[in-house]
C-alpha positions as CSV (number, residue, x, y, z in Angstrom):
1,X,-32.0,-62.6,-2.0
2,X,-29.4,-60.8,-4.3
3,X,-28.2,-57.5,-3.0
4,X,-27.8,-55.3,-5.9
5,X,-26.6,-52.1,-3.8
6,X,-23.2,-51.1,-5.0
7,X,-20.3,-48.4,-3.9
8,X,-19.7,-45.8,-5.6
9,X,-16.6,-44.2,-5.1
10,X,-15.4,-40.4,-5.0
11,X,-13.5,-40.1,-7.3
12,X,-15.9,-42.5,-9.9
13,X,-18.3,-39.3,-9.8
14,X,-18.9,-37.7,-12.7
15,X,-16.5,-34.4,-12.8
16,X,-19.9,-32.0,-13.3
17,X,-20.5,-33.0,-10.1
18,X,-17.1,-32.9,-8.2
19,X,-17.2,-29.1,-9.3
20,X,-20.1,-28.4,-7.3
21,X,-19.3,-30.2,-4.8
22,X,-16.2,-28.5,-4.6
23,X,-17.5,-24.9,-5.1
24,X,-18.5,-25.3,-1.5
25,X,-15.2,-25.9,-0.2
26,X,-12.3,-23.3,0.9
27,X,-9.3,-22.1,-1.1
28,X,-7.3,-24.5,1.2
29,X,-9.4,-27.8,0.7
30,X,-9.3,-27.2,-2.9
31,X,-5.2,-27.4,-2.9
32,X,-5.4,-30.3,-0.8
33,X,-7.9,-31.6,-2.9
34,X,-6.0,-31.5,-5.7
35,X,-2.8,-33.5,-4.2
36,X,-5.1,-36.3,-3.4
37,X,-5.0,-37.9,-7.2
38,X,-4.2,-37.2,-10.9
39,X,-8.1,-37.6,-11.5
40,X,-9.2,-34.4,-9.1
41,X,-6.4,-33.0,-9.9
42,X,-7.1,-32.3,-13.7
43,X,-10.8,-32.0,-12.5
44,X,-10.2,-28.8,-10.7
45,X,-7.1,-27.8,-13.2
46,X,-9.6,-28.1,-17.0
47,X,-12.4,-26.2,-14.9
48,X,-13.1,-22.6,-13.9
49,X,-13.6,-23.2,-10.4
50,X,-9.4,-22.4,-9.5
51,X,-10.0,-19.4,-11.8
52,X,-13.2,-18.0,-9.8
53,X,-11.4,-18.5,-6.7
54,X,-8.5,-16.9,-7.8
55,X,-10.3,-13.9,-8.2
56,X,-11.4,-14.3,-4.4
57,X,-8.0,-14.6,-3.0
58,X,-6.1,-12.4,-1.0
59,X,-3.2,-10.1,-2.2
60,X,-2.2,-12.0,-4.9
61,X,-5.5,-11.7,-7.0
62,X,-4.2,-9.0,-9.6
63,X,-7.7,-8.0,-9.9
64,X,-7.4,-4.6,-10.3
65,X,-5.0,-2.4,-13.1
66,X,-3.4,-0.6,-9.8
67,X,-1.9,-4.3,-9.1
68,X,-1.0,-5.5,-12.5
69,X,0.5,-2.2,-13.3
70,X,3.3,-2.5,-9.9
71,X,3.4,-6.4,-10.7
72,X,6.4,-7.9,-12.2
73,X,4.5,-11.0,-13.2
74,X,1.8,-11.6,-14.3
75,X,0.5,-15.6,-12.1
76,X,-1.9,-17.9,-13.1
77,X,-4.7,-19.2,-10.9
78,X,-3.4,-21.9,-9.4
79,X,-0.1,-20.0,-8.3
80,X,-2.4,-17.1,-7.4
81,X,-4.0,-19.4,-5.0
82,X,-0.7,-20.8,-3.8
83,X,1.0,-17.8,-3.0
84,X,-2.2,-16.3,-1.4
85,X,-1.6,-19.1,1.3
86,X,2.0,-17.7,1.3
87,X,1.2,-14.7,2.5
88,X,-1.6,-15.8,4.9
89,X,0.6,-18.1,6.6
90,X,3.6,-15.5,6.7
91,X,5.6,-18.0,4.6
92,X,8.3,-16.0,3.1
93,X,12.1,-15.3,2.3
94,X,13.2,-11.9,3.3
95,X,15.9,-10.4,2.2
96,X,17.5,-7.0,3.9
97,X,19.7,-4.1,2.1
98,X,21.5,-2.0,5.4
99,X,22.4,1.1,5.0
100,X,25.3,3.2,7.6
101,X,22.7,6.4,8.2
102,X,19.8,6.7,9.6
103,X,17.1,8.5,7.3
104,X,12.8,9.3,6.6
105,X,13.2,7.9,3.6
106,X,9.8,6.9,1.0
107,X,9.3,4.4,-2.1
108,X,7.6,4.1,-5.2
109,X,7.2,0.8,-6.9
110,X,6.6,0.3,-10.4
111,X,6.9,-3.0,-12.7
112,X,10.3,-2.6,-13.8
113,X,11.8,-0.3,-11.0
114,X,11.5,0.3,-7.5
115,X,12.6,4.6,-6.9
116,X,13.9,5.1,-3.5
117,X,14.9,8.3,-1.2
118,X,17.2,8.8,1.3
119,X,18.8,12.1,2.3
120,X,18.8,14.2,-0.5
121,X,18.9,11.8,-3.1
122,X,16.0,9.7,-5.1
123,X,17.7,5.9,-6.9
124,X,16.0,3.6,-9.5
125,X,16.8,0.5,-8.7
126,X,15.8,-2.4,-12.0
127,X,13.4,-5.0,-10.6
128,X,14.2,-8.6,-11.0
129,X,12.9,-12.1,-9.8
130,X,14.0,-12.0,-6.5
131,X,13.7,-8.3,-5.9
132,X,15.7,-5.8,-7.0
133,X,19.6,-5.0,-8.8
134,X,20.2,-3.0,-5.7
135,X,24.0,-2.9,-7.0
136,X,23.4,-1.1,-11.0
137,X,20.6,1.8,-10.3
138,X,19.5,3.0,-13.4
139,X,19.1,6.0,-12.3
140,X,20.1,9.0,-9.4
141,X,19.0,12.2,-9.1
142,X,19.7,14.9,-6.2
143,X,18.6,18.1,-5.0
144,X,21.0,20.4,-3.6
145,X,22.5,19.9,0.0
146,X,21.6,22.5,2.5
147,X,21.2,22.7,6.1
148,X,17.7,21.0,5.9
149,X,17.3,19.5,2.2
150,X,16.2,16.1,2.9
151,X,13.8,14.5,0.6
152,X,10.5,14.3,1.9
153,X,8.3,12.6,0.0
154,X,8.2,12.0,-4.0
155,X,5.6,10.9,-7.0
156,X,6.1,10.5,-10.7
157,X,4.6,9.2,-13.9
158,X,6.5,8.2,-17.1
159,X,7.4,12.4,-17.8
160,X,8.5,14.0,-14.9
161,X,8.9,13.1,-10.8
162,X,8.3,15.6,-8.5
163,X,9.7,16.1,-4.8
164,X,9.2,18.3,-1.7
165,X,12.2,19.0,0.7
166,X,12.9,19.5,4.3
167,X,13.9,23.3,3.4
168,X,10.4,24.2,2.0
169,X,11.3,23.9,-2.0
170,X,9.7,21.4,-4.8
171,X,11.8,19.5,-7.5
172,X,11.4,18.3,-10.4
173,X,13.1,16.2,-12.5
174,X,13.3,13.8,-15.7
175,X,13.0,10.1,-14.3
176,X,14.2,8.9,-17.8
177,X,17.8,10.1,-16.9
178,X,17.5,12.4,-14.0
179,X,18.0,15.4,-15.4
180,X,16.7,18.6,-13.3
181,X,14.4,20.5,-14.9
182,X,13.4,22.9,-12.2
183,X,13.4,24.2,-8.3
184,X,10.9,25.8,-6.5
185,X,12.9,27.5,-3.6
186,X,10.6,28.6,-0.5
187,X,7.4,27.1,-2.2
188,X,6.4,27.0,1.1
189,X,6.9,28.6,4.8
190,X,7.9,25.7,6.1
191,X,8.9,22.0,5.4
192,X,7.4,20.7,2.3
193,X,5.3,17.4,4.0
194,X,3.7,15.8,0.6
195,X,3.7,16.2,-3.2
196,X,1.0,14.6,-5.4
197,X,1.2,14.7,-9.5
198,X,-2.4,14.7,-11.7
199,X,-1.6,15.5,-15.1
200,X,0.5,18.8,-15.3
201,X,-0.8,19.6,-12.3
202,X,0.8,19.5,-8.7
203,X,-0.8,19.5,-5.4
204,X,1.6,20.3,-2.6
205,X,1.5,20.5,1.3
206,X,3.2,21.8,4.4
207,X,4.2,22.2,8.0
208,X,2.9,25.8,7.5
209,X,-1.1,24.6,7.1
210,X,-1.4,25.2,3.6
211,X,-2.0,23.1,0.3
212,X,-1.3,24.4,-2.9
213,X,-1.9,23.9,-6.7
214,X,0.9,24.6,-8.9
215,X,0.7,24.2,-13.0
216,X,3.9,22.3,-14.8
217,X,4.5,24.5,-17.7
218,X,4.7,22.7,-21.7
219,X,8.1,22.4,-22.1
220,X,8.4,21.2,-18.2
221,X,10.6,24.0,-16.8
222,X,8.8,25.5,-14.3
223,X,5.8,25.4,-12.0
224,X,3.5,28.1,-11.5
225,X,1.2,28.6,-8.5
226,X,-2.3,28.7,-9.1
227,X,-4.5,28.1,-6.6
228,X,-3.9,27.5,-2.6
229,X,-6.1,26.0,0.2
230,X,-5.6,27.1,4.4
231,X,-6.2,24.4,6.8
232,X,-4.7,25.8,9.9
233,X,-3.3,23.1,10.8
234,X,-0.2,20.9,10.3
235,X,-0.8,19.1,6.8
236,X,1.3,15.4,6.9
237,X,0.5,13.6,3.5
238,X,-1.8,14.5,0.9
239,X,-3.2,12.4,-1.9
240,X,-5.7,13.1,-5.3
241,X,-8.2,10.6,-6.2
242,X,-8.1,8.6,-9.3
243,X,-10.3,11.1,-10.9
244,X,-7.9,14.0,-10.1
245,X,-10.8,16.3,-8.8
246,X,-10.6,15.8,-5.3
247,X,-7.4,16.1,-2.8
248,X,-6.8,14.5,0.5
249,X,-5.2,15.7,3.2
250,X,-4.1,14.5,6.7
251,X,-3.7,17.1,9.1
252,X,-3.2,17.3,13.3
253,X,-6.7,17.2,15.1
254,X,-8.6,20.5,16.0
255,X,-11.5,21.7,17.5
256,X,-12.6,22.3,13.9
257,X,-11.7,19.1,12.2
258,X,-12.0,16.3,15.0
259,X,-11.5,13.6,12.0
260,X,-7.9,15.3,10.9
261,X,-9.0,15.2,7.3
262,X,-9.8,17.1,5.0
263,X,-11.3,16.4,1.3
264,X,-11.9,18.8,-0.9
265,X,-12.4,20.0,-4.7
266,X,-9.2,22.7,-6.0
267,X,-11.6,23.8,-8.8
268,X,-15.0,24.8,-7.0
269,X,-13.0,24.9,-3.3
270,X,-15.9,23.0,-1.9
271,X,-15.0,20.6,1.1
272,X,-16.7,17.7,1.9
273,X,-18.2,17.6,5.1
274,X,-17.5,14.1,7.0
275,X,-20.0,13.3,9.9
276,X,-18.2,11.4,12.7
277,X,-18.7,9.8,16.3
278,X,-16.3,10.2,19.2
279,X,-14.7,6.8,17.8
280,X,-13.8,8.2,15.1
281,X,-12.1,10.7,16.2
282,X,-8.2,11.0,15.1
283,X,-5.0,12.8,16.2
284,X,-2.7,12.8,13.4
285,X,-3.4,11.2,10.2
286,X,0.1,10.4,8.6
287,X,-0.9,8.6,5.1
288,X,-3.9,8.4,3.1
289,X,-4.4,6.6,0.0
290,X,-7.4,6.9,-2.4
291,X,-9.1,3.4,-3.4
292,X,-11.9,4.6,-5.3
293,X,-12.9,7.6,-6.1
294,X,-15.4,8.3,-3.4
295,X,-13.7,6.2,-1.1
296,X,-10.3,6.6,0.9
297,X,-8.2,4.8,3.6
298,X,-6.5,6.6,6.3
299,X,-4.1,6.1,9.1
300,X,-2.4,7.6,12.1
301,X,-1.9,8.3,15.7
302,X,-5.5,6.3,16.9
303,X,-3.6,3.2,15.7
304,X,-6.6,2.3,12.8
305,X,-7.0,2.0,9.7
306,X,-9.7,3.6,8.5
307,X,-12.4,4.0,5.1
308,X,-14.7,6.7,4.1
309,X,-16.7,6.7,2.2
310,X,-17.9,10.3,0.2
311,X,-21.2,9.0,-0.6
312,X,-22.2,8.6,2.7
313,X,-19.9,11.2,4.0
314,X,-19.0,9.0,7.2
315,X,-16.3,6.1,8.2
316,X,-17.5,2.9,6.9
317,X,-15.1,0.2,8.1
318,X,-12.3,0.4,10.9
319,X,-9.2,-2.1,11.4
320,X,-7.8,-1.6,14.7
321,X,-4.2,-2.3,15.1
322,X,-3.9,-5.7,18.1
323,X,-1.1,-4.2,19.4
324,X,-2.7,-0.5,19.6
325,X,0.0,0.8,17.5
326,X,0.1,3.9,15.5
327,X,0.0,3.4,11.6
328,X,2.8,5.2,9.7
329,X,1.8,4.4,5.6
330,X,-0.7,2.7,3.8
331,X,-0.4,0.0,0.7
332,X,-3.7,-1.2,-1.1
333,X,-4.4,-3.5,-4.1
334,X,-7.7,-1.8,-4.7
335,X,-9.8,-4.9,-3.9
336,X,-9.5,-7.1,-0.6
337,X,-6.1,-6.6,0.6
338,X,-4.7,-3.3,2.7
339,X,-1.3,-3.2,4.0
340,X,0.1,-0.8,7.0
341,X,3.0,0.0,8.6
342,X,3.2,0.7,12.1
343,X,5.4,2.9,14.4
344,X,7.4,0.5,16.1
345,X,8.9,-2.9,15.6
346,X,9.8,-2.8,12.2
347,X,6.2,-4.7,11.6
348,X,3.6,-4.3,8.4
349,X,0.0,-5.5,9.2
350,X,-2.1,-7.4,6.9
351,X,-5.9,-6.5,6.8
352,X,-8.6,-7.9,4.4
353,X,-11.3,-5.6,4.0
354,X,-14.3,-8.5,4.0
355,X,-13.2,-9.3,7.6
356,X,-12.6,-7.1,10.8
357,X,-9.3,-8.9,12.0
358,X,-6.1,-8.7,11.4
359,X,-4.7,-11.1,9.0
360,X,-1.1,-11.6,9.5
361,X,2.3,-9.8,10.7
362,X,5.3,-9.1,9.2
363,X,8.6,-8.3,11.2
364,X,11.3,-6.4,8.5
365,X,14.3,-8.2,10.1
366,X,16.4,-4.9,11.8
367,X,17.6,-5.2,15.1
368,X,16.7,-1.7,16.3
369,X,12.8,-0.9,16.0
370,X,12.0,1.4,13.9
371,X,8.9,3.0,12.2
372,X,7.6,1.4,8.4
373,X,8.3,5.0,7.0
374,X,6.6,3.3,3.3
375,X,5.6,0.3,2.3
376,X,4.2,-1.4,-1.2
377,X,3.4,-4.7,-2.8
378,X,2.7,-6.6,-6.0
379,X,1.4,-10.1,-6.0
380,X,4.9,-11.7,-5.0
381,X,6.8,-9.5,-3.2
382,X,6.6,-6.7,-0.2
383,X,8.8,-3.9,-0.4
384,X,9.2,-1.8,3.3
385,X,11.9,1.1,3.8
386,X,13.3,1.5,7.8
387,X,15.7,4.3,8.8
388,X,18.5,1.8,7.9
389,X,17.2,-0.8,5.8
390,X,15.2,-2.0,2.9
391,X,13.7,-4.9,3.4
392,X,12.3,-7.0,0.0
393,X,9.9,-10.2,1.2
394,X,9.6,-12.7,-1.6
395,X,6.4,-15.3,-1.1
396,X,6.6,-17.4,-4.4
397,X,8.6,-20.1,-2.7
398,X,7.7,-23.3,-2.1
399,X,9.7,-24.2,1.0
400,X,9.9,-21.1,3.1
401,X,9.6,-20.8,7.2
402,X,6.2,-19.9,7.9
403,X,6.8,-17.2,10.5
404,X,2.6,-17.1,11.5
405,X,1.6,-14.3,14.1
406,X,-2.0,-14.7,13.3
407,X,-2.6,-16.9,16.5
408,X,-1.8,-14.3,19.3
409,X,-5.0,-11.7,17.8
410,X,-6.8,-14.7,19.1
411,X,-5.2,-14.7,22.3
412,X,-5.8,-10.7,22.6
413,X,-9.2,-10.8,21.4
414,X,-10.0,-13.4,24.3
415,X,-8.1,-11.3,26.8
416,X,-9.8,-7.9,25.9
417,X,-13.0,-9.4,26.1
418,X,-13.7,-9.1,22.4
């Protein structure tokens, strides 16, 4: 009897339906996948399938305009892929600027520039592949050194940037060629914690429990208050939503705000009321970052990351540091990934917002611990500032040392009974 049964072989299937076949499989199997032969490998190259999972990845999806405006390049999907292992894996090469002084400093990154403060001055440093021209700023801008006039914290668009000191005044300043263009002495009773720019509008706030609303005039040469907001309590960053009618603030907990936030509109002064259990519950909140415009991520002394949501009025998802370590800033892409440094140990943790783990760690490499005082990303490259250094990790390489913490949140989860 003639057997007419005959093998057919993988890679003889028909490429229609290798794609759905491979559909099913992870980011990971479909690199492999497509080292195995040339055939697969133009399969999953000519189809969409690299593209829709692309999209999917973590960090380096460039999903979202907040992304692609920060990003220096622009990747295709299959390097998005790639590099999204990269950073996954903690595959990386770091490289470290050290500076002689100890400082608070902050950071703003942009395509072409990365702005940095320390002491009392602010530095635009050009961007290039492998980080930044740390040696030719483009430009440096200053305020004037008193007892107490530290930076604290900065924001700009393309027409003015705008500063609050440590001696209770606001800047501001031409970021073309850092030309001042005017001082606000004793804007405040006390240190100046947090500046925020929405139009020709700035929001500022304080040690002294008060946020206010200033108005840039046209020609740019002075700020006039208009409006102010009590909170009675410490205020430590502040941030406006993309729709620049509501402002965010983290304060110090108190009987009457248990959550240490506060939202609310400048226009109508209405607050948004945020119903909270005891878990919620927060001491300080030291960042906060809008992602939406009803939703914002916060972080602080209860060593979580935190989202709420204003639709609901309540916390929606929590990311709790594995080492129970206070959060000091907060970095998103606006889609999956959220980045935050921590207090100690120089580290950044890497969350994705689909899971409830922890991703990954990253250790800035500085011998004495120190707090992540700001931290930022594009799809390549994180950017952290330390008191003494500035630390620039590059994942686009091909051959770096994976340095992958991910397996010890096992081991605490297991430990902790979780």
């Amino acid at each position: 009897m003639t057997n007419y049964t005959s093998t057919l072989k993988f890679d003889e299937l028909d490429a229609d339906i290798l794609l759905l076949i491979f559909d099913f499989c992870s980011l990971n199997d479909v690199v492999a996948l497509k080292r195995v032969c040339h055939y697969l490998n133009c399969v999953i190259n000519d189809s969409y399938l690299v593209f829709r999972k692309s999209k999917r990845v973590l960090v380096s999806n460039q999903s979202t305009k907040t992304v692609l405006n920060r990003s220096y390049a622009v990747l295709n999907p299959a390097e998005k892929c790639r590099i999204s292992k990269n950073w996954i894996n903690g595959s990386y090469k770091e490289t470290v600027y050290r500076f002689k002084n100890k400082y608070m400093p902050w950071l703003v990154l942009h395509r072409d520039v990365l702005w940095l403060s320390q002491k009392n001055t602010i530095t635009a440093y050009p961007r290039t592949k492998s980080g930044i021209d740390f040696k030719n700023p483009t430009v440096s801008l200053s305020i004037e050194a008193t007892s107490g006039a530290d930076v604290s914290r900065f924001d700009l668009n393309s027409s003015i940037l705008i500063c609050g000191d440590r001696d209770d005044g606001i800047w501001g300043f031409d970021p073309s060629n850092g030309k001042r263009l005017f001082s606000k002495r004793h804007a405040h009773m006390s240190d100046v914690s947090a500046v925020a720019l929405c139009g020709n509008l700035i929001v500022s706030s304080s040690k002294d429990g008060v946020a206010k609303l200033w108005k840039i005039s046209d020609d740019r040469t002075n700020c006039t208050e208009i409006s102010k907001k009590f909170m009675f309590s410490r205020i430590w960053c502040t941030a406006v939503n993309p729709m620049n009618n509501l402002v965010c603030c983290g304060v110090a907990r108190s009987p009457s705000n248990p959550l240490s936030i506060s939202i609310f509109d400048f226009n109508t002064k209405k607050e948004h009321t945020i119903y909270a259990d005891k878990g919620d519950y927060q001491g300080v909140v030291l960042d906060v970052v809008w992602e939406t415009p009803s939703t914002v991520l916060t972080c602080g002394s209860s060593s979580c990351v935190k989202l709420y949501d204003l639709r609901c009025n309540k916390v929606v998802l929590t990311w709790s540091d594995p080492f129970d370590t206070a959060g000091y800033c907060l970095a998103t892409d606006n889609s999956y990934s959220v980045l935050c440094g921590v207090a100690m140990h120089n580290r950044i943790q890497l969350y994705d917002k689909r899971t409830c783990s922890s991703v990954q760690s990253f250790y800035c490499n500085q011998k004495m611990s120190s707090p992540v005082y700001s931290t930022n990303f594009d799809a390549t490259h994180l950017f952290s500032i330390l008191d003494s250094s500035l630390s620039i990790m590059d994942f686009k390489g091909y051959n770096n040392v994976s340095k992958n913490y991910s397996q010890f949140y096992n081991w605490i989860q297991v430990k902790n009974g979780t």
